[in-house]
N, C-alpha and C positions, 0 to 999 in steps of 0.2 A: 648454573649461570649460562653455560654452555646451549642447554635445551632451551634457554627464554631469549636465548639471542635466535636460534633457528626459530622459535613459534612467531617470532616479527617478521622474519624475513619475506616468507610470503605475501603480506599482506604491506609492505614497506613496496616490493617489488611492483605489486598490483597498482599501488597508489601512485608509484614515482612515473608507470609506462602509461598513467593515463591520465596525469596532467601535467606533465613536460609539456614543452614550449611545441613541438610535434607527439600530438599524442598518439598512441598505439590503437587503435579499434578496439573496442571490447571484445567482437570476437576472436583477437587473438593475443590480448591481454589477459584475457581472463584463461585460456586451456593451457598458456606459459605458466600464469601463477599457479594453477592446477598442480600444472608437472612440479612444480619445484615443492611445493604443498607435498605431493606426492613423495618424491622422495627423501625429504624431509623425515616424513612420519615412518618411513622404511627405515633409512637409513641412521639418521639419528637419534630417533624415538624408539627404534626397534622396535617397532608393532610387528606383528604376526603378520604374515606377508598374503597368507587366504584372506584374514581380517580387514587390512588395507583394500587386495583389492575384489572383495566383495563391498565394503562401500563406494568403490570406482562403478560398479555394477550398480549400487543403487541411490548413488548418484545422477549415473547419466538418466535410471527411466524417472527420479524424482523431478529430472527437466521437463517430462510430457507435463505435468501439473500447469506452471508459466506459462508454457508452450503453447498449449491449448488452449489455454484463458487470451494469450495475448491473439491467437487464430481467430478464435470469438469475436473478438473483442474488434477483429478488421474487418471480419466478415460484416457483422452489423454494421461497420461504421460504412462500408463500400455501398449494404442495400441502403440504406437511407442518403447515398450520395445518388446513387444510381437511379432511384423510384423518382428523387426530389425533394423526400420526405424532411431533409436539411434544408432544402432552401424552402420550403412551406414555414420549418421551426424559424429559422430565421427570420423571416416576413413578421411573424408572430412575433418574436420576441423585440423586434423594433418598432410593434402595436405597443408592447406593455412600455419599455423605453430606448430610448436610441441611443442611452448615455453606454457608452463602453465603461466605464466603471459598475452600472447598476447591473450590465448583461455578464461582467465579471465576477459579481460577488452574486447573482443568481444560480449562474449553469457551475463557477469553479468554488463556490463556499456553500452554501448553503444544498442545493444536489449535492455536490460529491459529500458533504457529511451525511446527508440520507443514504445513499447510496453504502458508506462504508457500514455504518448501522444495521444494515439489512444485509450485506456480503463481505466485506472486506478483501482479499486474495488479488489486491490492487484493483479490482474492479470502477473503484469511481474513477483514477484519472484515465481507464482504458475507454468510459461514458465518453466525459466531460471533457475530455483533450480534442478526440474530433469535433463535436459541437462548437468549441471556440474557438480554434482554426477554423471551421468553414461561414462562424460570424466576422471573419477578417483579421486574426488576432495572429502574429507569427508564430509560427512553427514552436522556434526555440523559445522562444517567449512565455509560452503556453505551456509545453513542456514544465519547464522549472516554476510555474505560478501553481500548477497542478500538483507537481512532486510535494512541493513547500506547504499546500496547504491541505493534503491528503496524512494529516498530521495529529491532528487537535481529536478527529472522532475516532483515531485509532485505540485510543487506550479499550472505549467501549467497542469495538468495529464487530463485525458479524456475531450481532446477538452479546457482544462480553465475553466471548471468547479468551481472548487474551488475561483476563483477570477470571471469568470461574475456572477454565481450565490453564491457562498458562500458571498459575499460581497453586495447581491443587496438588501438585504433590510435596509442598509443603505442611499438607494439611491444617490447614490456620482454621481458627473457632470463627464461625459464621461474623461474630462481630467484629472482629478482625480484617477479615473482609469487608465489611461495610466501611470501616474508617480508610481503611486502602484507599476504596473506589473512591470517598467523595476527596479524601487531600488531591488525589490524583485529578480527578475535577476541578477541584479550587485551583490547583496549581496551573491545569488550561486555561481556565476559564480567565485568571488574569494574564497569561501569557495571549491570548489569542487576538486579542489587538492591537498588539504589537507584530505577532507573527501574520499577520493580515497583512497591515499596512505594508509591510517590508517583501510579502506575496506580491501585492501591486504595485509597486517599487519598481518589480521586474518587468513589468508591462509597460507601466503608465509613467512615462523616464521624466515628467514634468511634475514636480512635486506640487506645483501650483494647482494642478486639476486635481490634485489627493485630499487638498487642504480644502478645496470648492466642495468636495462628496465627504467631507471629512462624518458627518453629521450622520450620514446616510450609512458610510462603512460602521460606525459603531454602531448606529443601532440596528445594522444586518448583522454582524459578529454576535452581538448579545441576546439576538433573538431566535441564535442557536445553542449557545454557549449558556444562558441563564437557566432555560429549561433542561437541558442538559445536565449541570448543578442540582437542579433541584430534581431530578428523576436519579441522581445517582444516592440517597439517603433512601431509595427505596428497593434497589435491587441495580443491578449489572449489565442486566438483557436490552434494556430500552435507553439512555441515557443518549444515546446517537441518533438512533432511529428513527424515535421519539424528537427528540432535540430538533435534526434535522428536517423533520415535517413543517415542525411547527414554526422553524426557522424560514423555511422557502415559502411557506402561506404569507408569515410578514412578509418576507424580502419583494416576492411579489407586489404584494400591497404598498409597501413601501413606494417600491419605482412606479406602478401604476400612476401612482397620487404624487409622486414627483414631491417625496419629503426629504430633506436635506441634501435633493439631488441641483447641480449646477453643470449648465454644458460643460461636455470636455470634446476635443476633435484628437482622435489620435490616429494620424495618416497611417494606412497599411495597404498593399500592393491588394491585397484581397478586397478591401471592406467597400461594399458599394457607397459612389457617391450618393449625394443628395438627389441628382437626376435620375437614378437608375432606382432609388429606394419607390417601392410602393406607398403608397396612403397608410397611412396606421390606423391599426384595426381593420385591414380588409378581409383577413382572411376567415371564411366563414367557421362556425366555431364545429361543425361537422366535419368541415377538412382536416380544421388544429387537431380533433380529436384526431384523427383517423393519422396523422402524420405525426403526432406523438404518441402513438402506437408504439414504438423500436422503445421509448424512455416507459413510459408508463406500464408497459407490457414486460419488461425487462425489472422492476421496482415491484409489481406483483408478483413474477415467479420466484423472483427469491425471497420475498414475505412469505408466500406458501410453503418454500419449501427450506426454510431455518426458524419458523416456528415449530415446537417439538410436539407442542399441543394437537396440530393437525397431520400429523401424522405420517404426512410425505419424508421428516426428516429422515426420520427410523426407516423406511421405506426403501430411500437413495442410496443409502451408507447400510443395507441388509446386508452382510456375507454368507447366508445360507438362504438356502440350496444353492451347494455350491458344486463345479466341475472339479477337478483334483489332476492336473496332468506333474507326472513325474517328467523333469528336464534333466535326471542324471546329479552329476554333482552341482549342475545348476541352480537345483532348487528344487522346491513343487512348486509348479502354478493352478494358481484356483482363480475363476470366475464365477460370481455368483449370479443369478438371474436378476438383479438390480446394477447388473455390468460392474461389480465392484472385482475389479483386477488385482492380484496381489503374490507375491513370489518371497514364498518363506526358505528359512534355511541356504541362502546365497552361500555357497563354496563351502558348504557344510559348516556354517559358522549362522550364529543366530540372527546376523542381518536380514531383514524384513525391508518388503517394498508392499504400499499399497495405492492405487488409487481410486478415486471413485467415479467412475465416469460420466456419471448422469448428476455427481454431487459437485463435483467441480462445475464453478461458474464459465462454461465453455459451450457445450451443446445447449442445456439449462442454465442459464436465458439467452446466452446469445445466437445460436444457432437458431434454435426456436424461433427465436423473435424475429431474427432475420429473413428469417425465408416466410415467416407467417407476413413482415412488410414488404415480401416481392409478391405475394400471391391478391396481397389487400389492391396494391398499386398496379397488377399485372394489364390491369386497360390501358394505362397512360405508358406502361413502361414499354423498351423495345424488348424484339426477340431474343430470347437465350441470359436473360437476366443472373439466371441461376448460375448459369456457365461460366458468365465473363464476373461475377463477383467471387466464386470459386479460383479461378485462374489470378485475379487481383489477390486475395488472400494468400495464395500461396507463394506467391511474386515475392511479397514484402515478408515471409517468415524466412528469408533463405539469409539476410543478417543477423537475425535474434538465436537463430538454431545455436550456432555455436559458440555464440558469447553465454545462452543458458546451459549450455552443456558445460561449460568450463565454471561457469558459477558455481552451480549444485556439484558439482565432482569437487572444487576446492573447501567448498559449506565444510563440503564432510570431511573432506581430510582436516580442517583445521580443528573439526570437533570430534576428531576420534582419540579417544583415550580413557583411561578410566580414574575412578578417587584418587589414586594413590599420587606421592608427589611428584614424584621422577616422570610417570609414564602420564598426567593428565594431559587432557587435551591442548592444542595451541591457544582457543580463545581463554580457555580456563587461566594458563599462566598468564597471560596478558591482562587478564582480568584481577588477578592478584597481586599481580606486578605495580598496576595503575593505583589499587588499594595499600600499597604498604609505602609507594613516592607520596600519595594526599597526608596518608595518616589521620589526623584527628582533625584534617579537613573531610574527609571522605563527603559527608553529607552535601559539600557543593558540586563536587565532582561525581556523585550516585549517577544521575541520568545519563551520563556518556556513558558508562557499562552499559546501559539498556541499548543505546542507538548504537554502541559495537555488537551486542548480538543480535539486531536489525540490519545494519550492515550485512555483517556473514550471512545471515538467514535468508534474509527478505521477509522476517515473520512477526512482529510482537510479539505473539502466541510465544514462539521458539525461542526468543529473547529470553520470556519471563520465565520459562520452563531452563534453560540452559543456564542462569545468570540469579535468580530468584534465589537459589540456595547460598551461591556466595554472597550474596547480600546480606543474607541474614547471619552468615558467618561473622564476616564484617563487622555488620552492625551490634553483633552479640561480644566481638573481640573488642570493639571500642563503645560502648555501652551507651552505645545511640536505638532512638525510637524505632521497632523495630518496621510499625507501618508506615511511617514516612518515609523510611528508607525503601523499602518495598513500592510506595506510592513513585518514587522517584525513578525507581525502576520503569514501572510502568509507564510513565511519562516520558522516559529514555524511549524505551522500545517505540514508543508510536513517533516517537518525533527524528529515530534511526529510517524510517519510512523513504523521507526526503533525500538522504544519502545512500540509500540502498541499493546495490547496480543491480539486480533483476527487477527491480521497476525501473530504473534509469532505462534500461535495453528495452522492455517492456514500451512504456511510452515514446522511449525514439522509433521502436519500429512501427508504432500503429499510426504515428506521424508522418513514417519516411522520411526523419534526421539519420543523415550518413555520418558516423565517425566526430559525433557531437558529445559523446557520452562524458570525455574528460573536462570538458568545458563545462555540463551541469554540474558534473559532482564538485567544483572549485566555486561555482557561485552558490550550489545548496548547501555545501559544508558550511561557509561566513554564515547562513541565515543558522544553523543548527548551532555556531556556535552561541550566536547572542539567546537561542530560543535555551541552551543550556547551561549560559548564565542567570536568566530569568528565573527557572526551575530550581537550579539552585540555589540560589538568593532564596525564594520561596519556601525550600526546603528549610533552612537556617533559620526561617523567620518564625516556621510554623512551630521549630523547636523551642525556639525560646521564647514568644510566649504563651506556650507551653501547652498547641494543642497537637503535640505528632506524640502518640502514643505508643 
């Protein structure tokens, strides 16, 4: 009892210092919670104290991951501020419509579910956040409409990820998986216009302009979500992707043709007036190309390189030929010629660090793309472009540094532990704990396990991999379906996304929100909990009549 009261503490601590009435900063919320995580698993848990703090070690390098992605992810966004290449998209995207609901459900639902299809590792709201800040959309606003709705394509996000591998060491029979994927499916697919509406909610504070586009939001939702559904009774890989394409071809169409769209005006200190807007349609279609460059260029590199078929993937993620340096009791470190970083045997104990440096979404697309749009724009642009977006990138990673440093160091302290009962991990009792308060509710309460090992992680993937076994546990102890249960998981973890603090930190910093973090996580918690009443209602419904298997 003892040990279930310490594995809360932490995460009790975390939540109380940063959404009190003065909240705490993340980055010194999170390396507090850390430490007490920390000693915690010392002291209470008696873990092995090399053990401990060789995951302190690979913890802090598992922050370059984030880290990097969120450096990318400013870098880009600064050259395409800096070239113009924003205010070109912009011009364009008040060619196709000037409705702020239509250019919402374009760049914040329909992209970022292409975008998580093809990468996931937060990448779309790292796209999609600058893009609608610099259409006029506030900060914080944007923020939490992005979190909320970077949700729905995670179950399928980079390739399926999170269901072929978050799920495989379970080893379930192919068709087992297939009934996963599509309940997990059906279960977004009727949640997702509800979870939309309630996205734009936080934008658009006039329910009257919701109800005007009402017509237009669902048939943009469905025209991601449908095909989506129906790509997921065929495999795992494409259901987002895929979905997503097909989604943003309507959604376009859609607002081009101005169906089920009605003005809305929604004032913001950014958004240019009426006076200041260009003609629509001026921008010629050789510029739009050339200046959705950063998006379209950035949407091909990582279709190149998470298809396995061409071969770039194996390529990125090669560990041989590899360098081999002894660091002592440190480790070895090896580098392979595909830059794949990685430091085994930490404090002579079998913790492992890897990363990929060319595979992580950070150099590959973002870097890439960024400087390939200073060199595209280099005639219009001033001197020293390179210099003064480098100097801006690093400006804005000096907040995010130490709130992901505290994140990943607490990740792992709360997930170090092994099977047994005494010494399991802190998420594991927590996770057991939650399962034996529902009882022979469990099935409504499934998807909050998923979104607490999203929480900690920041991952689905990690979710379904850390959380997928007690499920079936569960599910096996109280003689429930065991892929709806599993399905319900999966729909946890992707909808844990929205309350996650290494995206929370992530998207404040590539924003430059100060000390906002505990305000998102209190508005995106309310939206997670209705999305994990819906799920499980869903869940309950599928069982009795009688298709969760």
């Amino acid at each position: 009892m003892m040990n279930l009261a310490f594995s809360y503490l932490p995460l009790i601590l975390l939540i109380t210092l940063m959404v009190k009435k003065n909240p705490m900063p993340s980055s010194k919320a999170l390396p507090l919670s850390a430490l007490v995580a920390y000693i915690v698993v010392l002291l209470v848990f008696k873990q092995d104290a090399r053990l401990v703090n060789a995951n302190v070690i690979s913890g802090a390098l598992l922050a370059l991951t984030p880290l990097s992605i969120i450096a990318g992810a400013i870098f880009l966004f600064k050259c395409m501020e800096i070239t113009g290449a924003l205010a070109i998209l912009r011009k364009s995207l008040d060619g196709v419509s000037e409705n702020p609901v239509a250019q919402l459900m374009i760049v914040g639902w329909a992209f970022m579910f292409l975008i998580e299809g093809a990468s996931g590792f937060g990448t779309p709201a790292a796209i999609a956040a600058p893009i609608l800040y610099s259409l006029g959309f506030p900060a914080l606003r944007v923020a939490l409409f992005c979190l909320v709705l970077n949700t729905i394509p995670v179950t399928f996000g980079a390739m399926g990820t999170p269901v072929w591998f978050g799920l495989s060491l379970l080893q379930l029979p192919q068709e087992s998986v297939r009934e996963i994927a599509q309940q997990a499916a059906l279960i977004n697919t009727i949640a997702a216009p509800i979870i939309v509406i309630l996205a734009l909610r936080l934008v658009v504070s006039d329910t009257a302009d919701i109800k005007k586009n009402l017509l237009f939001i669902l048939l943009s939702t469905c025209a991601c979500t449908l095909p989506y559904l129906g790509l997921s009774y065929f495999g795992v890989e494409f259901p987002s992707l895929l979905g997503g394409l097909i989604g943003l071809i309507i959604t376009l169409l859609l607002a081009k043709y101005k169906i089920g769209i009605e003005a809305v005006n929604l004032p913001s200190a950014n958004r240019p007036t009426a006076t200041e807007k260009a003609p629509a349609n001026t921008v010629p279609l050789k510029t739009l190309i050339k200046a959705a460059f950063p998006l379209w260029g950035t949407v091909l590199l990582l279709v190149l390189t998470r298809l396995p078929e061409l071969g770039l993937k194996a390529l990125l993620q090669a560990t041989e030929p590899a360098l081999h340096i002894s660091l002592g009791f440190l480790g070895s470190f090896h580098i392979s010629t595909s830059l794949v970083a990685s430091l085994t045997d930490i404090l002579n104990t079998a913790v492992t660090w890897k990363h990929s440096v060319l595979y992580i979404p950070s150099i590959i697309p973002f870097a890439v793309t960024g400087s390939v749009t200073l060199w595209l724009f280099r005639q219009q642009a001033e001197p020293n472009t390179l210099k003064i977006a480098g100097q801006q990138t690093l400006a804005r990673m000096r907040t995010p540094f130490f709130a992901m440093l505290g994140a990943l160091i607490f990740v792992n302290m709360m997930m170090l532990g092994d099977s047994s009962g005494q010494n399991s991990a802190a998420v594991a009792q927590i996770g057991h704990h939650l399962a034996q308060i529902t009882g022979a509710n469990w099935t409504f309460f499934a998807p909050l396990l998923g979104a607490l090992g999203s929480f900690f992680s920041g991952s689905a993937t990690i979710s379904n991999l850390t959380f997928a076994g007690i499920q079936t546990t569960i599910a096996e102890q109280l003689s429930l379906p065991l892929t709806t249960i599993l399905a319900l998981q999966s729909v946890g973890a992707a909808m844990g996304n929205m309350v996650c603090i290494n995206n929370i930190v992530a998207v404040t910093a590539i924003l430059g929100l100060q000390n906002r973090d505990g305000d998102i996580l209190k508005s995106t918690s309310l939206i997670l909990a209705v999305f994990a009443v819906v799920a499980g209602g869903m869940g309950v419904l599928l069982i009795r009549v009688g298709l969760g298997g």
